[in-house]
C-alpha positions in Angstrom: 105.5 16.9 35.1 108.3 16.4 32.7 108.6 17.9 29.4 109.9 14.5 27.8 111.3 16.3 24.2 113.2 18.5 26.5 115.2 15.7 28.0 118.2 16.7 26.1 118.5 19.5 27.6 118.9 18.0 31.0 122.6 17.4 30.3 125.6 18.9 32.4 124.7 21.6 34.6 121.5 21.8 33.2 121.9 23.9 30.5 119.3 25.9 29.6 117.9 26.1 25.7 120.1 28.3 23.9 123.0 28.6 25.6 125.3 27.2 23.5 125.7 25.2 20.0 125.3 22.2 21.9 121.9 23.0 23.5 120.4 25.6 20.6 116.6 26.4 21.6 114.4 24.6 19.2 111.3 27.1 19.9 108.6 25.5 18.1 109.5 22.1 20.6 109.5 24.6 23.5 106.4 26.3 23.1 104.1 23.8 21.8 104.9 21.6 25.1 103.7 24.1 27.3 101.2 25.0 25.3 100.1 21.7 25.2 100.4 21.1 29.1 98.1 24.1 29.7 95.8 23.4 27.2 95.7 20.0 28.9 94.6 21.7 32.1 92.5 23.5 30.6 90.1 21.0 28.5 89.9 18.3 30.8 88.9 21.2 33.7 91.9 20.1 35.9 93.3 23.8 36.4 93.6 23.7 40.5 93.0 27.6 39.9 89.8 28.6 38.3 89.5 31.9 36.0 86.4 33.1 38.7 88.9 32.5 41.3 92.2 33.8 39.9 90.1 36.7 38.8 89.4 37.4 42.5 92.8 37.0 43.9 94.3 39.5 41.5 92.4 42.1 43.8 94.7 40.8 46.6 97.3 43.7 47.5 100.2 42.2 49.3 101.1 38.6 50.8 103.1 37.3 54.1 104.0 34.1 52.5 107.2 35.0 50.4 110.3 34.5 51.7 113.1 36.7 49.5 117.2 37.0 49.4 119.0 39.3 50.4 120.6 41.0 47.6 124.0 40.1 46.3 126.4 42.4 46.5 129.9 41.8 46.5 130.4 39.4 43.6 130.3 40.7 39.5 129.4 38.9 36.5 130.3 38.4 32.9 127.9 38.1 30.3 127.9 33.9 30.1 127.6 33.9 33.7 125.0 36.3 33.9 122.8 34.4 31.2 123.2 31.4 33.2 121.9 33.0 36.3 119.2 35.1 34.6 118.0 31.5 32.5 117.9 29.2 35.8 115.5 31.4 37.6 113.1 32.9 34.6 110.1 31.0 33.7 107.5 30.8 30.5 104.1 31.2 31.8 100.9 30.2 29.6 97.7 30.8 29.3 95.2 28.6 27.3 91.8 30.2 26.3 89.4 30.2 23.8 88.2 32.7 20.9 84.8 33.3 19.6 85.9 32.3 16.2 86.8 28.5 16.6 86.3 25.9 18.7 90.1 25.4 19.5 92.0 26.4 22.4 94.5 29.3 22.4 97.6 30.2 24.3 98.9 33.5 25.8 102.8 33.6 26.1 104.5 35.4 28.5 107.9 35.5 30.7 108.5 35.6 34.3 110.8 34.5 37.4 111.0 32.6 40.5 112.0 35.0 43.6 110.8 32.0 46.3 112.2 28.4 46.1 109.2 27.7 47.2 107.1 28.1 43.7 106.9 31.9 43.8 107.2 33.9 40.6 107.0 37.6 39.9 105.1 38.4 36.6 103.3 41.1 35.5 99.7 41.8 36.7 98.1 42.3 32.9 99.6 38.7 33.0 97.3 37.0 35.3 94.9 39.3 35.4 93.8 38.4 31.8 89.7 37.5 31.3 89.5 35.1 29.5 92.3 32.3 30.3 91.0 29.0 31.6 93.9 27.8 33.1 97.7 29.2 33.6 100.9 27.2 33.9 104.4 27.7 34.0 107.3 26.0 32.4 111.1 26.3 33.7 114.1 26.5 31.2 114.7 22.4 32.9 111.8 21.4 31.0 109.6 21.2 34.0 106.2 22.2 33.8 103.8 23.2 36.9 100.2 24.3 37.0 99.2 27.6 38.6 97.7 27.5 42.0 97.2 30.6 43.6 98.0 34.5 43.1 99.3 35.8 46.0 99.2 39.6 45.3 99.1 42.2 42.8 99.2 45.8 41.5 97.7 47.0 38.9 99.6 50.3 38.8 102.9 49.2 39.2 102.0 46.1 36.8 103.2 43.6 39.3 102.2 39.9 40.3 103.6 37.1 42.3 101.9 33.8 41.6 102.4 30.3 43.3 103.1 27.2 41.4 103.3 23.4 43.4 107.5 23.3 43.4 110.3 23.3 45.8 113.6 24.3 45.6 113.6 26.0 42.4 116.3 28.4 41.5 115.2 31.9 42.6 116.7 35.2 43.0 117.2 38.1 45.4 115.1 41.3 44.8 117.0 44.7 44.4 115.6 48.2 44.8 118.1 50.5 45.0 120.1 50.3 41.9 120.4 53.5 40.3 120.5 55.4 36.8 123.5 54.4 34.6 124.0 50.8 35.9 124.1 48.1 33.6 121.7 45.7 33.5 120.8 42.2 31.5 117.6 41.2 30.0 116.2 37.8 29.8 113.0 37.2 28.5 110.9 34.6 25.7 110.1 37.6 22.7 107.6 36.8 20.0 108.2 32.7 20.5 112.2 33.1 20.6 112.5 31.1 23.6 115.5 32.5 25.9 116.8 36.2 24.7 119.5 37.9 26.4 120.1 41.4 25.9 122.3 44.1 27.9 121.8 47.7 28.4 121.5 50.5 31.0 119.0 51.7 33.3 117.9 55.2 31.8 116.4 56.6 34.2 113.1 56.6 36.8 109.7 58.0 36.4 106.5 58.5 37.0 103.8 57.1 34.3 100.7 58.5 33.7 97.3 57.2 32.3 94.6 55.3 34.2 96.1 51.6 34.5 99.7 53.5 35.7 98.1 56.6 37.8 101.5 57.8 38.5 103.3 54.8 39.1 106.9 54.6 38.9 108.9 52.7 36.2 112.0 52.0 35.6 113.2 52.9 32.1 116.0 50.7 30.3 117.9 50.2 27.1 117.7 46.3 26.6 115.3 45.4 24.3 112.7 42.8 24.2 109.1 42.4 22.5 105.9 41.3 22.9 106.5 38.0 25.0 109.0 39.1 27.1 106.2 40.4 29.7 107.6 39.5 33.5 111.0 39.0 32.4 113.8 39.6 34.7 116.2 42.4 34.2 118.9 41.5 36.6 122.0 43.3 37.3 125.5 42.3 37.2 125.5 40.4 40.1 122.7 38.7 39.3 119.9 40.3 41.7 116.5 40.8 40.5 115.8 44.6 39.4 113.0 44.6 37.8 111.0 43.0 35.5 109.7 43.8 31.5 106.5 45.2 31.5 105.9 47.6 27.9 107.1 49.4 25.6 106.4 53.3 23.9 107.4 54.0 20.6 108.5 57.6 20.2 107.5 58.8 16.7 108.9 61.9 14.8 105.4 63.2 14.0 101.9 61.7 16.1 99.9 62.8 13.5 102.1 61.4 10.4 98.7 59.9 8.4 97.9 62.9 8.3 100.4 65.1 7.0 101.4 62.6 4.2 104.7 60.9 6.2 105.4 57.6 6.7 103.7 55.6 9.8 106.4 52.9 9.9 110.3 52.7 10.6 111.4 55.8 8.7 109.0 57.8 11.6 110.2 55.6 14.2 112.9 57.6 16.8 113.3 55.4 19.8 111.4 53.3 22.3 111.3 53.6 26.0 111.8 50.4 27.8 109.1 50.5 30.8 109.8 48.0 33.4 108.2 47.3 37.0 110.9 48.3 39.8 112.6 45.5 42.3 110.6 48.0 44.7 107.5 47.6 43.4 108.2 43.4 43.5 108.8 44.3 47.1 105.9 46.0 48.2 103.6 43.4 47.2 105.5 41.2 50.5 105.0 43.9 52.9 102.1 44.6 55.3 99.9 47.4 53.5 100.7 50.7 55.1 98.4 52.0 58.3 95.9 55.0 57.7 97.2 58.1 59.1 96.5 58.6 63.3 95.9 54.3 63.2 97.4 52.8 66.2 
């Protein structure tokens, strides 16, 4: 299905939405045609993937069906290059629902990527693993939109997810797991309805995160920033492989207990944030047999 306000877009090399004064994003367009497709699906009940069933196959740990890249290694690219690369393969995935306040539907925004030509996007699991959505959809930077029909595997840990959509030969991108601390990295994701942000930083450093969703899981930790929207976006790195994908963010504060000691709760107690992300390993595991029991033949 074919977005028909986004036809403009659909100029020279396919330019993506905001990539230059020629082809400036116009967000509320962007948004409000995926959110209509999905509500679409949605109302008239023709999601191919039912919540009941969606539900179920976020239990699934690992798939044999994705085909991946090899990782790129011997080519570097500048920033407008980079965007390019990061912007073809990324995705906005929706999710239409409804409240118990009003009889209209909702939608859930969120980023992701395709990592098989064949329909196959990484996101994060507390994307598809959501209650309430009726139907999920996906919309590519071209303008093309395509319903969500199957999850193929996830982790709740590692907050990781690869879905299928009905598509052939998207753009995808080779998954990376061995990139270390210090490298740069680039950021694309769609942050609080700003369709198409880029952002550069470094990869802080790796660790283990506590808590009962993350049970020791381990993150990667970045200095590109994003917000809430930009859940399942790629961080690539400079040769445009897949690193890792946006998954949340911690606010470090100067005091936890400000309220009550009389200090500010806003900005002025605000130090930094840690950037979690999910790891190109973590992508990875999900594509490989699940690991025998100990003395198993």
């Amino acid at each position: 299905m074919l977005l028909a306000p986004l036809l403009c877009f659909l100029g020279a090399a396919l330019a993506p939405p905001g990539q230059s004064v020629d082809t400036a994003a116009d967000d509320r367009a962007l948004f409000t045609q995926a959110e209509t497709a999905t509500t679409n699906l949605a109302e008239g009940k023709k999601s191919p993937l039912t919540k009941e069933t969606r539900l179920a196959q976020v239990k699934r740990a690992t798939t044999t069906s994705v085909r991946l890249q090899a990782p790129i290694r011997s080519k570097q690219l500048d920033g407008e290059e980079a965007y390019r690369v990061a912007a073809s393969a990324a995705v906005l995935i929706t999710g239409a629902y409804k409240c118990d306040k009003c009889p209209r539907w909702h939608c859930t925004l969120a980023s992701g990527v395709v990592v098989d030509s064949d329909g196959v996007i990484a996101t994060n699991h507390h994307v598809v693993a959501g209650e309430t959505a009726e139907a999920m959809g996906v919309m590519t930077a071209d303008g093309r939109f395509f319903p969500v029909i199957e999850i193929l595997a996830a982790n709740k840990s590692t907050d990781v997810a690869l879905l299928r959509v009905d598509a052939k030969g998207l753009t995808a991108l080779p998954v990376r797991d061995d990139l270390g601390a210090g490298a740069a990295i680039y950021c694309y994701s769609h942050p609080a309805n700003s369709f198409g942000c880029f952002t550069d930083g470094i990869v802080t450093r790796y660790c283990r995160l506590g808590g009962a969703d993350r049970n020791g899981a381990i993150f990667m930790q970045i200095t590109a920033d994003y917000a809430r929207g930009s859940s399942g976006g790629p961080i690539i790195d400079q040769a445009g492989n897949l690193v890792g994908l946006v998954s949340s963010t911690a606010p470090v504060l100067y005091t936890d207990n400000a309220a009550a000691k009389g200090t500010t709760t806003g900005q002025g107690n605000l130090q930094m944030v840690r950037h979690n992300c999910v790891t190109g390993r973590a992508i990875l595991d999900l594509t490989r047999p699940p690991a025998k029991p100990t003395g198993a033949k």
